[in-house]
N, C-alpha and C positions, 0 to 999 in steps of 0.2 A: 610656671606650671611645668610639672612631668611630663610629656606628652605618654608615655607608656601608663605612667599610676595615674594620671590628672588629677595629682596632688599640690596643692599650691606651696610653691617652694619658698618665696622669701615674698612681703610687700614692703612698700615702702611708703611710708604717710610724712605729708608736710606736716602736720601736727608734733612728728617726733623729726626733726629734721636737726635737733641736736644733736641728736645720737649717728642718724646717715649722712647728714649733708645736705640732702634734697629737700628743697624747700617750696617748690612748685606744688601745686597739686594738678596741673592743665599742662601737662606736656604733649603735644601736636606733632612735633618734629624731634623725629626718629633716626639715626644713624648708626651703621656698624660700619666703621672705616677699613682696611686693609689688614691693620695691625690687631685686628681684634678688640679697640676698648668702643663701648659705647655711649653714645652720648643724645642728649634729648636737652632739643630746646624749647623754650618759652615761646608764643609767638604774643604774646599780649603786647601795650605800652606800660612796662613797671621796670623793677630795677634784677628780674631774675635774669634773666639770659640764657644761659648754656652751662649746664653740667656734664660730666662726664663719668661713670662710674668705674671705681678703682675697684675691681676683683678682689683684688688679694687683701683687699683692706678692708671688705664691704661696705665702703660708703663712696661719696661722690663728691667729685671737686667741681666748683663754683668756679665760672666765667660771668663776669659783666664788663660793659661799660664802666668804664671811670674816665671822668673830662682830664682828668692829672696826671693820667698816664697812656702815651702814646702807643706801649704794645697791650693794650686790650682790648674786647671786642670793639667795632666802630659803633654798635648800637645793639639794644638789648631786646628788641623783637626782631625774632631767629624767624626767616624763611622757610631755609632750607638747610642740606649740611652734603657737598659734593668732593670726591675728590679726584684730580687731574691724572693724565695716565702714572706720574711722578709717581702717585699715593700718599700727595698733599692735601690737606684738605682746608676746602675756602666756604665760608658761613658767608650766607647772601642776608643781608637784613632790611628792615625800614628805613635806615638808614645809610646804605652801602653794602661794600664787601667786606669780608676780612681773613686772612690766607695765615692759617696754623702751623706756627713752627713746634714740629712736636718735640726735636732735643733738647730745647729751651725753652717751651710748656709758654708760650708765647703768642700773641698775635699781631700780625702787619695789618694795619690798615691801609683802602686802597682813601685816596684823597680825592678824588674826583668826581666831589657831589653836585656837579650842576650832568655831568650824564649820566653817573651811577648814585642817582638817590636815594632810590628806593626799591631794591635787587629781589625780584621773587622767583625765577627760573635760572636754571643754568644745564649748559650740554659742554660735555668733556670735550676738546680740541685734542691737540698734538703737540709732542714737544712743550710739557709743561703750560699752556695753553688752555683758558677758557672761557666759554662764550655764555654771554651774562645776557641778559632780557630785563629791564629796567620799567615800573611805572613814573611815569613824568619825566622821562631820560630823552639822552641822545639818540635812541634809538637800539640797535644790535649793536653789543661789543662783543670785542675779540681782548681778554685781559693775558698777561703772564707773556715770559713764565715771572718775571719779576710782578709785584700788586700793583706796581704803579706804572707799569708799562700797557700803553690800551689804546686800541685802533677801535675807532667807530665807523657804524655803517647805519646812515638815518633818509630822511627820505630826500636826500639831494642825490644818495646813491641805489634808489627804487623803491624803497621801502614806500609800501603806503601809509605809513605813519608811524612815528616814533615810539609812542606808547605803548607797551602789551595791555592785550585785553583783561579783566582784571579775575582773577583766579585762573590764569592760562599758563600752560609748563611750557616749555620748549623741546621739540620732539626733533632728533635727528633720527632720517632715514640709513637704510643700507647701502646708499649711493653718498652719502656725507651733506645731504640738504638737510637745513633748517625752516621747520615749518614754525611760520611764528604768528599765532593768532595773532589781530593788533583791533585799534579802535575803530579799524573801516573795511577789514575782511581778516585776509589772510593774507602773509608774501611767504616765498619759500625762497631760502638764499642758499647757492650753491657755496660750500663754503670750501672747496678744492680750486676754482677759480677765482 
């Protein structure tokens, strides 16, 4: 939409998703990354995932899931879409994470699904660095700057309990604490200590 004419400028229907590419019609998840392109994911259980739309081209390139190939997403119900101070950006899913290499139109997957199983928050860190909020996980991680580099923090290190509570984001304060609703309150972790 024009905001000045409130004219509707272009739509996009799954129905003609030959013509654009998009083939969802329930996009949830919303993203304008750094560089300008945007992208909208699926959050269902199906085989759409994440697209991205190409400006110059008017239509949109298709991300899934595929078991046969190791740089694609790790799973195809999209959480979220964040990116690290870098202006890298990592796809938290149902089933993991996965960290966008954009000069090779690529994705890493991170491997570590008995604590990153099922990724639905995240808060930016430092230094390429960032901190994941998992349901049925190890608790709080700390991932990057590499995908498969990851420190956990679960309740042997205070947390009252490993699980985020379910629809809960992860909110970092102006002092660097993590408030992380979980399934028996709240903990706030100081994450400069």
């Amino acid at each position: 939409i024009d905001l000045h004419s409130t004219k509707l400028l272009k739509k996009y229907e799954s129905i003609n998703s030959d013509v654009h590419g998009l083939e969802s019609s329930l996009l949830f998840r919303l993203f304008l990354d750094s560089r300008g392109n945007m992208w909208f994911g699926d959050p269902r259980d199906n085989d759409l995932g994440l697209f991205k739309y190409i400006e110059n081209e008017n239509r949109f390139k298709h991300y899934h899931y595929l078991a046969a190939d190791t740089l694609s997403l790790v799973n195809n119900e999209v959480s979220f879409m964040a990116e690290d101070d870098m202006g890298r950006m990592w796809v938290g899913t149902d089933g993991g994470i996965s960290l966008y290499d954009h000069e090779k139109d690529i994705f890493y997957r991170n491997n570590d699904d008995l604590n990153l199983p099922s990724v639905h928050a995240a808060a930016k860190g430092s230094d390429g660095k960032m901190w994941f909020w998992a349901y049925s996980g190890g608790g709080l991680s700390l991932v990057g700057p590499d995908i498969n580099s990851i420190k956990m923090f679960g309740e042997e290190e205070g947390l009252l309990h490993n699980d985020m509570a379910v629809g809960a984001q992860l909110s970092k304060d102006d002092r660097g604490q993590l408030w992380l609703p979980n399934q028996r309150g709240v903990s706030v972790f100081d994450t400069n200590s």
